[in-house]
N, C-alpha and C positions, 0 to 999 in steps of 0.2 A: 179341089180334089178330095175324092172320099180317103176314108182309112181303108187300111188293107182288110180283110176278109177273112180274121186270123184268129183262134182263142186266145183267151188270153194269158193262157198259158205256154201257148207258142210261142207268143210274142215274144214273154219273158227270157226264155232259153234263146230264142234266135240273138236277139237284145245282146245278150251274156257270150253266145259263141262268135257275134261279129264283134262285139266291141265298140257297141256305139247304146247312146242315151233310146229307151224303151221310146218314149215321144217321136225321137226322129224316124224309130224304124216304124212306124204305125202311118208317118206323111210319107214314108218313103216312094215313090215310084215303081209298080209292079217289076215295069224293067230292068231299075236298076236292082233290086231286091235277088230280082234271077241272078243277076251277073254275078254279085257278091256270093250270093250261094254256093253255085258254080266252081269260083274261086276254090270256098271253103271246102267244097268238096275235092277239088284237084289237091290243096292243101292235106286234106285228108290222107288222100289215096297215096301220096307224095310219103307221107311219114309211114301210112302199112305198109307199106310196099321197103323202107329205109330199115323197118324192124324187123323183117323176116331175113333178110342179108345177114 
């Protein structure tokens, strides 16, 4: 499997906002990559959404 398709300074930040070792998110699997995004994003939207109440 190749690496992802990322700079690499994305990588970095992605790396830092999920929470997992830079290496592993670079072999990661496009798909799972999405899912966890996704995630972060609804995690996201979960907490703007908790701070305007």
């Amino acid at each position: 499997m190749r690496p992802l398709q990322i700079s690499a300074d994305t990588a970095v930040k992605l790396a830092e906002k999920l929470g997992i070792p830079l290496e592993r998110l670079m072999h990661m699997p496009q798909h799972i990559l999405m899912e966890k995004l996704m995630e972060l994003s609804k995690e996201e939207e979960g907490n703007k959404s908790n701070n305007e109440e």
